[in-house]
N, C-alpha and C positions, 0 to 999 in steps of 0.2 A: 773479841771473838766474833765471827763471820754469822752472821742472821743466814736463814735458809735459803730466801732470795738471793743474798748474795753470792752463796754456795753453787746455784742456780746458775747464776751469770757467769761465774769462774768455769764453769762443765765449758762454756762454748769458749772462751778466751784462753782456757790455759793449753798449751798446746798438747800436751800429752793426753789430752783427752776430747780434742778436737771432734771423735767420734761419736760424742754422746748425742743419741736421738733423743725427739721429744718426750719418749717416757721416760728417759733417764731422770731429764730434764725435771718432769713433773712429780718426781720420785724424792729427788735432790731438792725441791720444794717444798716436801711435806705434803703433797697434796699426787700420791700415784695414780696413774692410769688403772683404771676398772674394765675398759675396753677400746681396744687400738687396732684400727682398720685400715687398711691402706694396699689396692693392686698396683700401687706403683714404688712401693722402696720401705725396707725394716722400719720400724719406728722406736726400735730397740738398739743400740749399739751391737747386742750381741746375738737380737735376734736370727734364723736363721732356718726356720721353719716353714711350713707353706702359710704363704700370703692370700692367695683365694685359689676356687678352685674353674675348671672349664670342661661344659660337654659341648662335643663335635657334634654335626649334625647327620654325618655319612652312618655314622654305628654308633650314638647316644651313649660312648665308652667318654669317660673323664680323665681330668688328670688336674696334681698340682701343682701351682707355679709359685717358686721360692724365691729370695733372692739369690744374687749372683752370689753373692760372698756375704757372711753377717752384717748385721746393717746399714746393709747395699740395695741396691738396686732391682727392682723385678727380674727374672727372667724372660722378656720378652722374645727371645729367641725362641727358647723354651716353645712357648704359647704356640707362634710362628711355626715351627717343624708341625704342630698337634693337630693345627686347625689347616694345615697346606689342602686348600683345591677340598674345601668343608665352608660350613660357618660354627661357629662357637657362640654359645652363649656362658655369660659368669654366673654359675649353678651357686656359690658361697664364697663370699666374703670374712675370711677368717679373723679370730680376735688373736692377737701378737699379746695379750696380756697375760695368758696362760690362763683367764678364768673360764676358759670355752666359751665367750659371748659372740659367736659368730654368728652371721646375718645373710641368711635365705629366702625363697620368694614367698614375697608376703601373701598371707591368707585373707579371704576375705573380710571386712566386718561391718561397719556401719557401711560402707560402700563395697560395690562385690568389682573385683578384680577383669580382665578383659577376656582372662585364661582360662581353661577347662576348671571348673566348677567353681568359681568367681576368684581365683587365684590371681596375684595380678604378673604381669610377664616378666621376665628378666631380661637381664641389659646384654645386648650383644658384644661379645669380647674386643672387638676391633675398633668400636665408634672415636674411641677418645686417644690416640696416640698421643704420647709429648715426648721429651726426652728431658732426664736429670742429667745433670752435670753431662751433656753428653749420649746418656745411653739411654734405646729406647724404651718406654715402658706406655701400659694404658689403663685410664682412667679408668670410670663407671660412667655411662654414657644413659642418662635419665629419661626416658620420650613418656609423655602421657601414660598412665595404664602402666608404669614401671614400678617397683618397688619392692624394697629389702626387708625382714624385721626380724627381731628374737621378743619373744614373748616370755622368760625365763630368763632373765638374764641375772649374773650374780652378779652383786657387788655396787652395783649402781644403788644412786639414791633415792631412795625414798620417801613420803612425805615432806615435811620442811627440809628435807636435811641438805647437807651443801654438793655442789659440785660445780665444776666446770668442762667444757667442753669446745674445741675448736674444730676447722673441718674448711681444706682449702678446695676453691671450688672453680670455675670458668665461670669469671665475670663478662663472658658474653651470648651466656647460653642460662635461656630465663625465659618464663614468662609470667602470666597475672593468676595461672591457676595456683589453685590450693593443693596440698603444698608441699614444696620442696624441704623437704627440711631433714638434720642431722639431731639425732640425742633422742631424750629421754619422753615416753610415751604411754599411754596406755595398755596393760596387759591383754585387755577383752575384746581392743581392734574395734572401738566406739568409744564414742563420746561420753566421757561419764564425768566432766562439768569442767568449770575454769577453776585453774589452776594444777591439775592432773598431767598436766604436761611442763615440758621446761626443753624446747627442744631450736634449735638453729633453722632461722628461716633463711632462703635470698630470694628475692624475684620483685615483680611488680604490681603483688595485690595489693588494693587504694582499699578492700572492703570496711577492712576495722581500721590499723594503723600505718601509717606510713612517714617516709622522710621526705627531705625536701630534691627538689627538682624531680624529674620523671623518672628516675629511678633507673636500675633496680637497688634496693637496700638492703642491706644485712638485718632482719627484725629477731624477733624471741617469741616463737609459739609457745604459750601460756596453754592453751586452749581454750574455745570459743571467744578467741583474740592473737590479733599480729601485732605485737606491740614496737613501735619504734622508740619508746620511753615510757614516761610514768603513766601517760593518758593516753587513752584510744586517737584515733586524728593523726596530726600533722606534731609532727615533734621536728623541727628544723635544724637541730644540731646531728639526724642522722640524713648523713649525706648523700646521694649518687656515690658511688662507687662501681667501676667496670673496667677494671682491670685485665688483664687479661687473665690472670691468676691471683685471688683473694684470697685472703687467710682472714675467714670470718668466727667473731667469738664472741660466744655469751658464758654467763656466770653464776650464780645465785647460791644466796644462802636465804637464814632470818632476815626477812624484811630489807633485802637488801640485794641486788643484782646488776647484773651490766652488761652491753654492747660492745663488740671493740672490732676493727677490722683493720684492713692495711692492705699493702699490694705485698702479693707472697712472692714476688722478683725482686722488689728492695725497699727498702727504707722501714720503719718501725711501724708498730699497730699506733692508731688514735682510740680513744675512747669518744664513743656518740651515746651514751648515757652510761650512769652509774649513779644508784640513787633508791631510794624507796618501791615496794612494791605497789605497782599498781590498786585503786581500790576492791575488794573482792579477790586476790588472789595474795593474803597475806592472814593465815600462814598457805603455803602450798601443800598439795597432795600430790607429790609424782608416784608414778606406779612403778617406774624401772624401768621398763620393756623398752626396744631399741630401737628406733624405724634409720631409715632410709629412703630418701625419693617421694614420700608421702605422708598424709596426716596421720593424726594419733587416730580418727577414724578411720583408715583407709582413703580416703580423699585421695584422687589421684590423677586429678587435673594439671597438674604444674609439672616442669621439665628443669636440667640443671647436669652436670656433670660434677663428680665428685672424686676425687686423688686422693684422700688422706682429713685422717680425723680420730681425734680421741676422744672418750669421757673423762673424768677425773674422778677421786674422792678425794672429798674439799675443795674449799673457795681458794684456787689458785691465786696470788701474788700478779701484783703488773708488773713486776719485775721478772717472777718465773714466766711468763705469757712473752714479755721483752726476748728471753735466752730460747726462746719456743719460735717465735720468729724470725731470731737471725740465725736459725739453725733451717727453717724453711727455707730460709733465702738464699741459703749456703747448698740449698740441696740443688738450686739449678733450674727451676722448672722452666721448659721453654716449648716452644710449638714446632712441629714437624710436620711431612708431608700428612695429608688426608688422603691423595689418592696416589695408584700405582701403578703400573701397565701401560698400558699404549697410550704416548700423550695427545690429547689434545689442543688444538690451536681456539683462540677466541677468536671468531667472526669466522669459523670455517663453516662449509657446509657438510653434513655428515649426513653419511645412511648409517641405521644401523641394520644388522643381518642375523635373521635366525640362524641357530646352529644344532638345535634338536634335529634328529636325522629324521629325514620324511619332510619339514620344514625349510630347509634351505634358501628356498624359492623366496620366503616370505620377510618383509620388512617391517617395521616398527613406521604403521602411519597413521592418518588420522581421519575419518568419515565425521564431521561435523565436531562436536565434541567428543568423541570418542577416541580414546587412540588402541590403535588394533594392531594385528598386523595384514598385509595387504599382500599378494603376490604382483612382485614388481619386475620389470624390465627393460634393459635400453630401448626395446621397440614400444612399451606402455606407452600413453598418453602426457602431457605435458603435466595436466591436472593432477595425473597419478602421480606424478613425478617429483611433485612441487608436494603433495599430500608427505610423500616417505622421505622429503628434505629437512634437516633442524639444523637453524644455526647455533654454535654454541659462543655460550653468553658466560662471564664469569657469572660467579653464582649470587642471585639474587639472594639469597639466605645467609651465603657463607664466602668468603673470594676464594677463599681455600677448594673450593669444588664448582660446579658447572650448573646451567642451567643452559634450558635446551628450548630455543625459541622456534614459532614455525616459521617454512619459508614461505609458505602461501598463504599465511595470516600472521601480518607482522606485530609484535604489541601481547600473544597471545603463547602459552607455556604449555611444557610438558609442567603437571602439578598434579599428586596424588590428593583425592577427595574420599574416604574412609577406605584407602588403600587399594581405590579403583583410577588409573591410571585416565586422566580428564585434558583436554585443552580447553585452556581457559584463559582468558583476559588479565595481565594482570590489574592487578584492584591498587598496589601498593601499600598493601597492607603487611603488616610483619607474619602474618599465618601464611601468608599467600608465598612471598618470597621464601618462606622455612618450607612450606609444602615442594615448593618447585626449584629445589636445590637438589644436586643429587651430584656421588661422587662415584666415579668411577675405577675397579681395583681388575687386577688380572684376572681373567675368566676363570670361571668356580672350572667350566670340565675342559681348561689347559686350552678355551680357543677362545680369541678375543676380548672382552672386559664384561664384568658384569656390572652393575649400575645401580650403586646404593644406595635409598633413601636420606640424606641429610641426618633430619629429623629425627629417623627411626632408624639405625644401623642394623637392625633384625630383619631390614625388609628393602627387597631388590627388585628393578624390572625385573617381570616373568610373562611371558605368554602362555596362556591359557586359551584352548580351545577359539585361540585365534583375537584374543582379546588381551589385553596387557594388564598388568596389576602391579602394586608394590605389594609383596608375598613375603612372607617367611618360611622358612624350611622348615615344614610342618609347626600346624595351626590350628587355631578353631575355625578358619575361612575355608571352603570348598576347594579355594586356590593359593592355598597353602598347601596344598598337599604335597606330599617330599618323595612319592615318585617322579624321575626324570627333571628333581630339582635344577641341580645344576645347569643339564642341558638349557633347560627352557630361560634359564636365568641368564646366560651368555651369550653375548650379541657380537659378531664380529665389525666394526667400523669401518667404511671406510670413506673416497669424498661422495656427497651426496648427492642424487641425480639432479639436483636444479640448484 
């Protein structure tokens, strides 16, 4: 007679059932999903419901995106027609488990959010494009000051009780803030001690625990702890991992939990611990509640991109975790264009051109470190010339996108500083090259390209009163305002006077 694992492993290998998604999967384990999230493809076989939801920014009207066919693929298209010559942000993250644990913008708590009344922002719909098998679909694209949660959630565990949880994520989009992390949280949105948590970290905080080499690692927020195994510190059996796509995994029951991760494009999970509870978090208190992109306090330093991810009830099997990941791997993930519209060349010279009516005249240049815009002309000055010239550079942040060097101060970038658009030196630091990455997509108002933050897909060149900024389409900034968005956000290209 066939053990449940092996039950497990048969869903992916026998062909007549070749269909079955990760909750089948975890279902067929004995240990079902409690809550299943994912804007890129069903995590059900039979799923076929909405997957998350998007508002526009033209008229603040939503809509849902499902997949294509049951346990298929997002409807990117969909999305595409909704947010045409707009910007979109992912308003909810729906739960595919039928317990309604879906995940919206988190509230403030121990830390207040960036948003109107300490709320924290939401992920702009476009940041994270890939494609499965083929067809396109988009992540959740995590920038500072992001974050998801349910504070009510049913079914997840509580106290010592068991569960698992996976959640595949961009192994190269990370940093050392606190913290990125998938699962299980506090209800109250603060801190109420170690062990309250049990939730999937990835990045490069060294404060409590880490792995070896410089990371990033896959750890287990505990709460007031990153742990990379049984003790705070260096635990060397969890590795660097930076795949391009990770299928990262923790676990836990009684006195007993684990790490596991793997490249979610091929090959099998490793385990980098499995073993005893750390001191002081044995037995555990989880609360339930669900985050995303941020701590169990709201903490909301850290950045990450996130595709897909379950909870469990029960301590999943490595064998069911095995039939979970070559079912990821089968699903295709792969990387697609980041930008759209009028291409650019590397080493060209470019102007770019206001297109707000009344502004024509005006160029995107630079008075010392400021970058503004300037009224420019073949008869202007050489100085002025050389000011409203940028060569473009692949992208110091990202190769997938551009950065934009000056021509009269070479060594020196276009680089948003708290989304006030700066020339600046670069330093070669990893903040510097993510700040001064920017990609470019077809003009929001149908004339030339508008110019996306890397970093932050919610925020675009804009001129403002003659000064330039990375802006969102309406904000709590004075120059986020979403009058004449579009306009001021769309620059037409083309070669640059010097």
């Amino acid at each position: 007679m066939f053990s449940r694992p092996s039950l497990a492993l048969g869903l992916v290998a026998a062909s007549s059932l070749v269909a079955a998604g990760p909750c089948d999967i975890y279902s067929s384990g004995g240990t079902p999903c409690v809550a299943a999230h994912s804007t890129t493809r069903a995590l059900y076989s039979a799923f076929s419901g909405s997957l998350y939801q998007v508002k526009r920014g033209s008229d603040n009207t939503t809509t849902n995106i499902a997949p294509l066919s049951a346990g298929g693929v997002a409807n990117a298209g969909a999305q595409d027609t909704f947010c045409a010559s707009t910007t979109c942000l992912i308003t909810i993250i729906y739960d595919q488990s039928g317990r309604g644990n879906h995940l919206t913008q988190a509230p403030p708590g121990g830390f207040r959010g960036p948003e109107t009344n300490g709320y924290d922002n939401l992920a702009g719909a476009t940041g994270a494009p890939v494609t499965l098998n083929g067809q396109k679909a988009y992540g959740v694209f995590i920038s500072p000051g992001t974050g998801y949660r349910n504070d009510a959630a049913s079914g997840t565990a509580t106290g010592d009780g068991a569960q698992g949880m996976y959640a595949v994520v961009d192994g190269t989009h990370y940093n050392n803030g606190c913290c990125f992390d998938y699962g299980n949280a506090e209800t109250s949105n603060t801190d109420t001690g170690s062990g309250h948590m049990e939730a999937i970290y990835f990045g490069t905080c060294t404060i409590w625990g880490f792995g070896s080499g410089n990371g990033p690692w896959i750890m287990a927020d505990l709460e007031n702890n990153l742990f990379s195994g049984q003790k705070t510190g260096l635990n060397s059996a969890d590795p660097t991992i930076s795949d391009r796509f990770i299928t990262s995994a923790v676990k836990g029951e009684a006195n007993q939990w684990a790490i596991r991760g793997g490249n979610a494009a091929s090959g099998s999970l490793s385990t980098y611990y499995s073993g005893v509870r750390p001191s002081g978090y044995n037995p555990m208190h989880k609360e339930g509640a669900i985050i995303l992109g941020i701590g169990g306090d709201n903490s909301i330093s850290a950045q990450g991109t996130f595709y897909e991810g379950v909870m469990t009830s029960g301590y999943p099997s490595d064998a069911t975790e095995a039939s979970v990941q070559a079912n990821i791997v089968a699903a295709k993930y792969a990387t697609t264009s980041l930008t759209s519209g009028a291409a650019l060349s590397v080493g060209s010279s470019i102007s770019l051109q206001a297109t707000t009516p009344g502004y024509t005249t005006r160029y995107i240049a630079h008075t010392g470190a400021t970058v503004n815009t300037q009224i420019v002309s073949s008869s202007s000055s050489t100085a002025l010339k050389q000011q409203a010239s940028w060569t473009v550079e692949t992208g110091l942040g990202n190769s997938a996108c551009f950065s934009f060097q000056s021509v009269d101060t070479p060594g020196s970038y276009i680089r948003h500083d708290n989304f006030v658009l700066q020339l600046n030196a670069n330093d070669g630091s990893k903040q510097f090259a993510e700040d001064a990455t920017f990609c470019p997509q077809s003009g929001l108002d149908g004339q030339g390209s508008s110019i996306r933050a890397w970093g932050y897909p919610t925020r675009w060149f804009r001129h403002y009163n003659n000064v330039t900024y990375a802006a969102s389409n309406g904000g709590v900034h004075f120059f986020d305002a979403s009058s004449l968005f579009n306009d001021d956000a769309s620059f037409k290209i083309s070669t640059g006077f010097a």
